[in-house]
C-alpha positions as a Markdown table, in Angstrom:
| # | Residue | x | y | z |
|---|---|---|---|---|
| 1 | Unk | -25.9 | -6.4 | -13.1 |
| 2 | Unk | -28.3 | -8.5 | -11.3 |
| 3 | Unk | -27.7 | -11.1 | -8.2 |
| 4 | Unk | -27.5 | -14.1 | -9.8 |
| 5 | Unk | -25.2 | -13.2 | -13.0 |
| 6 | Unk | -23.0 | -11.4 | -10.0 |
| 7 | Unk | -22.7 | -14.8 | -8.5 |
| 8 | Unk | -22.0 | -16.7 | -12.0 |
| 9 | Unk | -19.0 | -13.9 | -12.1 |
| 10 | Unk | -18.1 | -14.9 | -8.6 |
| 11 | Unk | -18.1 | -18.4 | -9.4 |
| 12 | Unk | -14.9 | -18.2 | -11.6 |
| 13 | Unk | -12.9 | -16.7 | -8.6 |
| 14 | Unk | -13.6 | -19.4 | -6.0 |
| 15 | Unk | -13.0 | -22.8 | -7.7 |
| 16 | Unk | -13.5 | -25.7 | -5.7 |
| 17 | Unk | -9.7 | -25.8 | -4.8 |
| 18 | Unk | -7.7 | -27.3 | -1.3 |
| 19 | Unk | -6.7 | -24.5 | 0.8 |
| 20 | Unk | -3.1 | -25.3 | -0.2 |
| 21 | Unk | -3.3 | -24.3 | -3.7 |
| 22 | Unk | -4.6 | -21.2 | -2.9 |
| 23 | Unk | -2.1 | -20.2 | -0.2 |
| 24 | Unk | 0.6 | -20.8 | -3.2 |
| 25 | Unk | -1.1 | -18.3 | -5.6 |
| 26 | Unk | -0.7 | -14.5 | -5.2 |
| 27 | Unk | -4.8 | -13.5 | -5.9 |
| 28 | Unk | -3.9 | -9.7 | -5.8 |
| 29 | Unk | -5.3 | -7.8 | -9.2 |
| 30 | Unk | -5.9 | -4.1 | -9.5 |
| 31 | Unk | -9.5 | -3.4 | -8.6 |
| 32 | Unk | -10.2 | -1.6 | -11.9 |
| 33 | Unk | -9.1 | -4.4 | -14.3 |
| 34 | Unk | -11.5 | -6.8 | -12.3 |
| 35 | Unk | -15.2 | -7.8 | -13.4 |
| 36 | Unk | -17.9 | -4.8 | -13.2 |
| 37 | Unk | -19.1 | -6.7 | -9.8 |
| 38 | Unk | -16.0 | -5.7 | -7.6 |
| 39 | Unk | -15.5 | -2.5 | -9.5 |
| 40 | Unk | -19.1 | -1.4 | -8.7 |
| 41 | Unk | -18.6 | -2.5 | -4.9 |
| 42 | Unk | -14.9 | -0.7 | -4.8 |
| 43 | Unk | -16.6 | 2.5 | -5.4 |
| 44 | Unk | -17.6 | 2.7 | -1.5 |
| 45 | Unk | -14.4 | 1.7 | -0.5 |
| 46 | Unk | -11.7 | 4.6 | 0.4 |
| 47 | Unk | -8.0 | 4.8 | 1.1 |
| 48 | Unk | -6.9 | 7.3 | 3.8 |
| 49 | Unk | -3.8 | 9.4 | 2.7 |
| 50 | Unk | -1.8 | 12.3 | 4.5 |
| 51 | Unk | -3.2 | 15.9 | 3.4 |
| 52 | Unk | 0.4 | 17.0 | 2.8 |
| 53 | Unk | 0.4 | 14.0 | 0.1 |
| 54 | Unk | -2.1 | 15.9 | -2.0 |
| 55 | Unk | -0.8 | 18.4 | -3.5 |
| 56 | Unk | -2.9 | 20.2 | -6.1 |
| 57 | Unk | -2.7 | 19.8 | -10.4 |
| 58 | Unk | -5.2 | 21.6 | -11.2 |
| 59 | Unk | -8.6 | 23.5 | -9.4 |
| 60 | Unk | -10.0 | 20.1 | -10.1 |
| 61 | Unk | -7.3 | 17.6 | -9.3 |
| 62 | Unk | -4.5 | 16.4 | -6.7 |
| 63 | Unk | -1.5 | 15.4 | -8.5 |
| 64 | Unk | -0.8 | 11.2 | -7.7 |
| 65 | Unk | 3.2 | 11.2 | -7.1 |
| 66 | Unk | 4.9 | 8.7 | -9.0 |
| 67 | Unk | 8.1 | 8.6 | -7.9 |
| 68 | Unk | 6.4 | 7.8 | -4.4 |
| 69 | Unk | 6.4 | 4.2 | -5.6 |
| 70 | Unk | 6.2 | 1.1 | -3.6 |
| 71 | Unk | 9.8 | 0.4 | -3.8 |
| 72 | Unk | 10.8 | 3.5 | -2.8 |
| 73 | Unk | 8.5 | 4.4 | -0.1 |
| 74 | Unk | 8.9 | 0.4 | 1.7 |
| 75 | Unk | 12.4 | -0.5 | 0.2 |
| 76 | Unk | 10.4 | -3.7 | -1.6 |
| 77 | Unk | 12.6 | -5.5 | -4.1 |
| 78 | Unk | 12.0 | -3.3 | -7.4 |
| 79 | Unk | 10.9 | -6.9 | -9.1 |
| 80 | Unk | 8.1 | -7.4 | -6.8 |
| 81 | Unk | 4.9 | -7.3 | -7.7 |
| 82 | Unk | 3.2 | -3.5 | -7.5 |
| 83 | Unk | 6.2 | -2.3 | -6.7 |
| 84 | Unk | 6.6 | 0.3 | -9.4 |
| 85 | Unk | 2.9 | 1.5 | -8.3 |
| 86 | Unk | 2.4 | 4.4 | -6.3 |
| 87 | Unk | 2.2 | 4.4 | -3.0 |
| 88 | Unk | 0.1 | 6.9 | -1.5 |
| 89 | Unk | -2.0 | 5.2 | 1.2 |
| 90 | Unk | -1.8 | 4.3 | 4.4 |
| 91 | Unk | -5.4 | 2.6 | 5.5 |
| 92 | Unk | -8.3 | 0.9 | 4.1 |
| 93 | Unk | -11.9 | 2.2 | 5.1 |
| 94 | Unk | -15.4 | 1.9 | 3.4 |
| 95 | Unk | -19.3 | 3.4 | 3.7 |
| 96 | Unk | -22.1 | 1.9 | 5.4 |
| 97 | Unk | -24.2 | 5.0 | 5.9 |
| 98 | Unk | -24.2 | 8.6 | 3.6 |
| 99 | Unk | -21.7 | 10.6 | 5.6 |
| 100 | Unk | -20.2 | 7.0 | 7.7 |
| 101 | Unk | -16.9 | 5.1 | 7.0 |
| 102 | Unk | -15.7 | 2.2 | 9.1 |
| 103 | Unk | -12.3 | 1.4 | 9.5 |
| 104 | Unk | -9.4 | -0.1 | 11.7 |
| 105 | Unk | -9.4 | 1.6 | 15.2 |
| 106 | Unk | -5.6 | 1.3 | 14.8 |
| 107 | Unk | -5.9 | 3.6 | 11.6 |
| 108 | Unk | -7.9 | 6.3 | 13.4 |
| 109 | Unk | -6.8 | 7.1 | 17.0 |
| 110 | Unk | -7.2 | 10.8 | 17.8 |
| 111 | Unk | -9.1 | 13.4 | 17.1 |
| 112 | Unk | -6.3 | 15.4 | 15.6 |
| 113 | Unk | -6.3 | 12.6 | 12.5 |
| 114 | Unk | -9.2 | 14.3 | 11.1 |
| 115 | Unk | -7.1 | 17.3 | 10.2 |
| 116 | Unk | -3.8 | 15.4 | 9.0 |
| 117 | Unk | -5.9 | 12.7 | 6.6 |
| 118 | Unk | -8.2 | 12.5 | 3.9 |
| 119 | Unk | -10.9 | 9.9 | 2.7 |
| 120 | Unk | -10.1 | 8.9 | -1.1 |
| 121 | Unk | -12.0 | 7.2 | -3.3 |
| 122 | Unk | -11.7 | 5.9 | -6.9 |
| 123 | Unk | -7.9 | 5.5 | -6.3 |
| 124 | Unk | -7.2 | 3.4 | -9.0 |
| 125 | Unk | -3.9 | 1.7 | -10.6 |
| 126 | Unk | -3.1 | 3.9 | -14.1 |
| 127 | Unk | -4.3 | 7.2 | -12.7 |
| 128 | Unk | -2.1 | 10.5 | -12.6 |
| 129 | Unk | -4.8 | 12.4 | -11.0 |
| 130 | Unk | -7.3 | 12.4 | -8.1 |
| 131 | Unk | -10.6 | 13.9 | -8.3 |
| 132 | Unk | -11.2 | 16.4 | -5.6 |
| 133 | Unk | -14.7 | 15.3 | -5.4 |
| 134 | Unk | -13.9 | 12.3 | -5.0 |
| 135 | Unk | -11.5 | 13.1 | -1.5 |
| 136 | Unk | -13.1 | 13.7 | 1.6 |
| 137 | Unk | -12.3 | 15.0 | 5.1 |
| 138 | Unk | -13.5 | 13.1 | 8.7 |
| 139 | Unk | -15.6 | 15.8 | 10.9 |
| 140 | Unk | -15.4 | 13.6 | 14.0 |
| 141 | Unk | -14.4 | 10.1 | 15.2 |
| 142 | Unk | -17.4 | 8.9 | 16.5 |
| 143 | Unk | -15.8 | 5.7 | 18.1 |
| 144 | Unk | -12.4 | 4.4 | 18.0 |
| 145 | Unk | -11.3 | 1.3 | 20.0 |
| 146 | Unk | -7.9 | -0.9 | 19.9 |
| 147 | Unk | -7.3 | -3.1 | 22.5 |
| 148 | Unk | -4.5 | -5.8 | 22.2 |
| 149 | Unk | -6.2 | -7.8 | 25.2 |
| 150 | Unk | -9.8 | -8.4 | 23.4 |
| 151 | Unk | -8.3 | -7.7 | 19.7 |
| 152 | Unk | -11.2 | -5.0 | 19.5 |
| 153 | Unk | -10.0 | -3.2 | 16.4 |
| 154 | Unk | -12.4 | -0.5 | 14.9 |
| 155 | Unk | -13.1 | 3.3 | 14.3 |
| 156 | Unk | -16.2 | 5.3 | 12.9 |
| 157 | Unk | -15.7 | 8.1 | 11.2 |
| 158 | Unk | -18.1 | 10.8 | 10.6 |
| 159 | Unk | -17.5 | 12.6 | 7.4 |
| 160 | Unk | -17.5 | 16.7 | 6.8 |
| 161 | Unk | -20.5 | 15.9 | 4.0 |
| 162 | Unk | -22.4 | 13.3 | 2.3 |
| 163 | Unk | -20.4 | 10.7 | -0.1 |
| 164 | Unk | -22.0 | 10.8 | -3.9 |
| 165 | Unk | -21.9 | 8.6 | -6.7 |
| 166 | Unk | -21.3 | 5.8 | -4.6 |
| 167 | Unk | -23.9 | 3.7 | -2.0 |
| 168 | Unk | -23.1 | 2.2 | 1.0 |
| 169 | Unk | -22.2 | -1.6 | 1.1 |
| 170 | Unk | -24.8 | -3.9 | 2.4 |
| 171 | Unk | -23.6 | -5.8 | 6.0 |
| 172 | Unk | -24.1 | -8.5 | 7.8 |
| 173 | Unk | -26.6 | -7.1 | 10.6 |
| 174 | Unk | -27.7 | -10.6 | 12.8 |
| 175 | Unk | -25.6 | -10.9 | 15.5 |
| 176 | Unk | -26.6 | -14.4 | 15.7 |
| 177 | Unk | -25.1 | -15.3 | 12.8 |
| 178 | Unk | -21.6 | -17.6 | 12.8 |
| 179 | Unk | -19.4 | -17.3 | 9.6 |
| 180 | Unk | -19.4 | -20.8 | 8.3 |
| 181 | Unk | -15.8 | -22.6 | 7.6 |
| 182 | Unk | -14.7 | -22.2 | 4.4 |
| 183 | Unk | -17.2 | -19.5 | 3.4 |
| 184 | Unk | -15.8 | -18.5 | 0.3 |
| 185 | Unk | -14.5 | -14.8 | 1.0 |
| 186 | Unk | -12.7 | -11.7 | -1.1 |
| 187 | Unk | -11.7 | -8.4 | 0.1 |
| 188 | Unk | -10.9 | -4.9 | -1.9 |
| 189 | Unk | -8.1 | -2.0 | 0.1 |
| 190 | Unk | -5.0 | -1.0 | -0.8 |
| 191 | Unk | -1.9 | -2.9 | 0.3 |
| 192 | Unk | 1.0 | -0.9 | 1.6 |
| 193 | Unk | -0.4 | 2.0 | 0.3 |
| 194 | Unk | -1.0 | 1.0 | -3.5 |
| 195 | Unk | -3.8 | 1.5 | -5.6 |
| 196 | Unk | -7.1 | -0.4 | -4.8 |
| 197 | Unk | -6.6 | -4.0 | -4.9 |
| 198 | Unk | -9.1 | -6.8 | -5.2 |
| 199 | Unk | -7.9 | -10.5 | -3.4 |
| 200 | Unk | -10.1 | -13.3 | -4.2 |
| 201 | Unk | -9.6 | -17.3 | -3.4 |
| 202 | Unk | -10.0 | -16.3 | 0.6 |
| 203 | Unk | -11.9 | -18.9 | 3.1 |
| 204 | Unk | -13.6 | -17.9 | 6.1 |
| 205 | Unk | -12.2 | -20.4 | 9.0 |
| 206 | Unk | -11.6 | -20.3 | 12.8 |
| 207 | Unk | -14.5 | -18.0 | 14.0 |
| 208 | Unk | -14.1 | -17.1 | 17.6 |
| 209 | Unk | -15.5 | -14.3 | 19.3 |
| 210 | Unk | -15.9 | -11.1 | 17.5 |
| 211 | Unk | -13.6 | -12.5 | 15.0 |
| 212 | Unk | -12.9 | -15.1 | 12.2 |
| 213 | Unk | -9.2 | -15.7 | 10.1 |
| 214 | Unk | -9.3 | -15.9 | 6.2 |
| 215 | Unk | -6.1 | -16.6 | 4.0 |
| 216 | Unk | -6.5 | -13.6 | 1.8 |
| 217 | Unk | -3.8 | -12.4 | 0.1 |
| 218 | Unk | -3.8 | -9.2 | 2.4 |
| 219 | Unk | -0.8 | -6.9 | 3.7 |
| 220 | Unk | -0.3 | -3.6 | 5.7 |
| 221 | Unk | -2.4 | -1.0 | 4.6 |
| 222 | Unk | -5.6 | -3.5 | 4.4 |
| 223 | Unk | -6.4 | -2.5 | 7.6 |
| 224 | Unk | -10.3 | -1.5 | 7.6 |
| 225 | Unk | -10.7 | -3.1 | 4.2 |
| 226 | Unk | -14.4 | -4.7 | 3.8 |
| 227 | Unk | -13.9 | -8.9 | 3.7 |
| 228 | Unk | -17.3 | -10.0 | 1.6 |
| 229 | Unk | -18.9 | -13.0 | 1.7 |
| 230 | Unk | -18.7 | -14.4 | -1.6 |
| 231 | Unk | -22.0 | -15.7 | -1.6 |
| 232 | Unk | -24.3 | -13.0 | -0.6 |
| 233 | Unk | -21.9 | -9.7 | -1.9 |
| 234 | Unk | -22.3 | -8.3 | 2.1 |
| 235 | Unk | -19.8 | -7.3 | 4.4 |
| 236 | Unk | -18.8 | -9.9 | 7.0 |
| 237 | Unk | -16.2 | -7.6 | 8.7 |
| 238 | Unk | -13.1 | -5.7 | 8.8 |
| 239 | Unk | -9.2 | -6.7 | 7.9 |
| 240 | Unk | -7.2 | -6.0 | 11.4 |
| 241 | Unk | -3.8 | -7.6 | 11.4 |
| 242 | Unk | -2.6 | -10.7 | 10.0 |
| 243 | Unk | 0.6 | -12.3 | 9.2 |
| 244 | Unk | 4.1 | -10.6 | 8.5 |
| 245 | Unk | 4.0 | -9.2 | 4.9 |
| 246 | Unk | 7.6 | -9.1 | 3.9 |
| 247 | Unk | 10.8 | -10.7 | 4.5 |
| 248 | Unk | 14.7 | -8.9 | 4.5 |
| 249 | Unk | 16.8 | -10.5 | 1.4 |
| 250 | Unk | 19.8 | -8.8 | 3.0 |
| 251 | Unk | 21.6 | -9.8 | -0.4 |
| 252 | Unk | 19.8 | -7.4 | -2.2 |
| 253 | Unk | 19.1 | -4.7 | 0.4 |
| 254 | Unk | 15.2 | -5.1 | 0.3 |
| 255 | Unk | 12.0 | -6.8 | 1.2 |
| 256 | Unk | 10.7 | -9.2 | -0.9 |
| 257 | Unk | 6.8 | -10.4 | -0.5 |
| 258 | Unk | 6.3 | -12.9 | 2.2 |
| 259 | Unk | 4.8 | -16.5 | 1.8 |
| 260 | Unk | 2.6 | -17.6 | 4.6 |
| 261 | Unk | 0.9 | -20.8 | 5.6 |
| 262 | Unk | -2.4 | -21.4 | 7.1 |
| 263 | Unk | -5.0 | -18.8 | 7.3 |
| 264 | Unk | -3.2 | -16.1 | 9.3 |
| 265 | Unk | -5.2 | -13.0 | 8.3 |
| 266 | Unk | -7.8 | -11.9 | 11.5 |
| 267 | Unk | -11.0 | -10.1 | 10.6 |
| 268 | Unk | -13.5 | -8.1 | 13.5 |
| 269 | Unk | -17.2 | -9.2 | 12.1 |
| 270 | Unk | -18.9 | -6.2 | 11.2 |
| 271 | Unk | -22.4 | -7.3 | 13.0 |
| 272 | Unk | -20.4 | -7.4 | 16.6 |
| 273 | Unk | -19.6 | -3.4 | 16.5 |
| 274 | Unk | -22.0 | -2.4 | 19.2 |
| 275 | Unk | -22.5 | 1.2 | 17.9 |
| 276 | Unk | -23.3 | 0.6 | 14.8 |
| 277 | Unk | -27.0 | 1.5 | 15.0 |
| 278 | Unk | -26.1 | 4.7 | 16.8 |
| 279 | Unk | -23.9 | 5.3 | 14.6 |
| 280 | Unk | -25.7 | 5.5 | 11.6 |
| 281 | Unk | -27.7 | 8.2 | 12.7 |
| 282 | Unk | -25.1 | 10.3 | 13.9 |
| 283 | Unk | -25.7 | 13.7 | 11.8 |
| 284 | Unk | -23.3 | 15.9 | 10.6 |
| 285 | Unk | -22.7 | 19.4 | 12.4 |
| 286 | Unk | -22.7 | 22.1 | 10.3 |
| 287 | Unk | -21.2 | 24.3 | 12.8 |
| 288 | Unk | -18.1 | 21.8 | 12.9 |
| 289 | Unk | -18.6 | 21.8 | 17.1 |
| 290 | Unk | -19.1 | 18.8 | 19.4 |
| 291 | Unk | -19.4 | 18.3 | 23.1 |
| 292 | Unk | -18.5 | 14.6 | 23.2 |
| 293 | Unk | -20.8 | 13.0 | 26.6 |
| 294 | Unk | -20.7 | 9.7 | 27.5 |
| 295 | Unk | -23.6 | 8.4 | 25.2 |
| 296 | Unk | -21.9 | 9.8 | 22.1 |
| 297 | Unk | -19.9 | 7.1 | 21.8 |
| 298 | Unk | -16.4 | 9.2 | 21.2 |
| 299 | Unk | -13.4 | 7.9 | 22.8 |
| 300 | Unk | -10.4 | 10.8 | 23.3 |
């Protein structure tokens, strides 16, 4: 699909609506029922599950648990939306370089992570199987950083092999560059663990610092999704935290999906990671070994 009949698709998702309207709508669809754009651009974007999770069908396959649904794993209200979906994630992350995934530095804190996660891709709603090509293992966290005090909030990964079928997503590189307000925006993760997700109708506003807010539709388990600016299909950042997702009903023993006001959700611009360049030319170590010195970039 070319640029410009991407953007005529795009179009359709961002009408020319007050913010109000779309704070009432619930924009979340499953990824793989969405035009052929966002489907093409979800296939570099991978959900980290536990490696006890994935428990192997076939010589080929991991079996996808469904009786690890939504409701069961978060006590949501079983009339919620997705709730009846499996829930087998527990991050967001997504390529930007052959063997390099960026993510949440909340998601990815210690070494030891590399050994008690996998990388999943193609992790869509309907499955009953994963691929095992398609799940991948982290040989090293290159950089992880989460500070409450300067909402610093990212991690790169550094993959056991090279990702295939799938390129990396174009980013925003110019540091210079200030999200405009109201920049029509849209993201792709999977919430609270669910099957990839794709929330449209979000607007960039409030930049400040290494960060702007957005009203997408977003919850736990976005963290280290890719936000895309509408308008030129690159990465403007990373999903970090945002508003509460559910409320208690204590009448019916369960949460039910939060509504939230104003545009709550905070996003770390992908051009202000630092490392990035580094980064990208990080190799990966056959041998599996690292000596991590102070210019690699690695924080224990």
């Amino acid at each position: 699909m070319s640029f410009f009949v991407a953007i005529g698709h795009l179009n359709a998702f961002f009408p020319s609506a007050s913010p109000e309207a779309i704070y009432r709508n619930d924009d979340r669809q499953d990824l793989n029922q969405s035009p052929s754009i966002f489907r093409h651009l979800g296939k570099s974007v991978a959900v980290k599950m536990r490696s006890v999770r994935l428990v192997e069908k076939d010589p080929s396959h991991y079996y996808i648990n469904p009786n690890l649904t939504l409701e069961r794993r978060g006590r949501i209200c079983h009339d919620q939306r997705f709730a009846q979906q499996p829930a087998m994630g527990e991050c967001t992350a997504f390529l930007v370089g052959p063997h390099h995934l960026v993510t949440a530095g909340h998601c990815m804190e210690m070494e030891s992570d590399c050994d008690q996660y996998r990388w999943v891709f193609d992790y869509n709603a309907g499955d009953e199987a994963i691929n095992k090509k398609n799940v991948y293992q982290c040989q090293r966290i290159y950089k992880t950083i989460n500070e409450e005090d300067s909402e610093k909030d990212y991690a790169l990964i550094i993959l056991k092999r090279d990702v295939t079928n799938r390129a990396p997503l174009r980013r925003r590189k110019s540091k210079t560059f200030r999200v405009k307000k109201r920049t029509p925006v849209f993201a792709i993760g999977s919430p609270m663990g669910v099957p990839l997700k794709l929330f449209t109708n979000g607007r960039a506003y409030h930049t400040y610092g290494d960060h702007f807010k957005t009203n997408l539709d977003t919850f736990a388990g976005n963290s280290g999704s890719p936000v895309f600016n509408a308008r030129t299909l690159k990465v403007e950042g990373l999903l970090t935290f945002g508003a509460d997702d559910h409320v208690w009903n204590s009448d019916r023993n369960c949460y039910e999906d939060a509504k939230a006001s104003g545009h709550q959700e905070v996003v770390y611009k992908i051009n202000h990671i630092k490392e990035m360049k580094s980064f990208l030319k990080a190799k990966i170590n056959p041998t599996g070994k690292y000596s991590f010195g102070r210019g690699d970039g690695h924080r224990p």
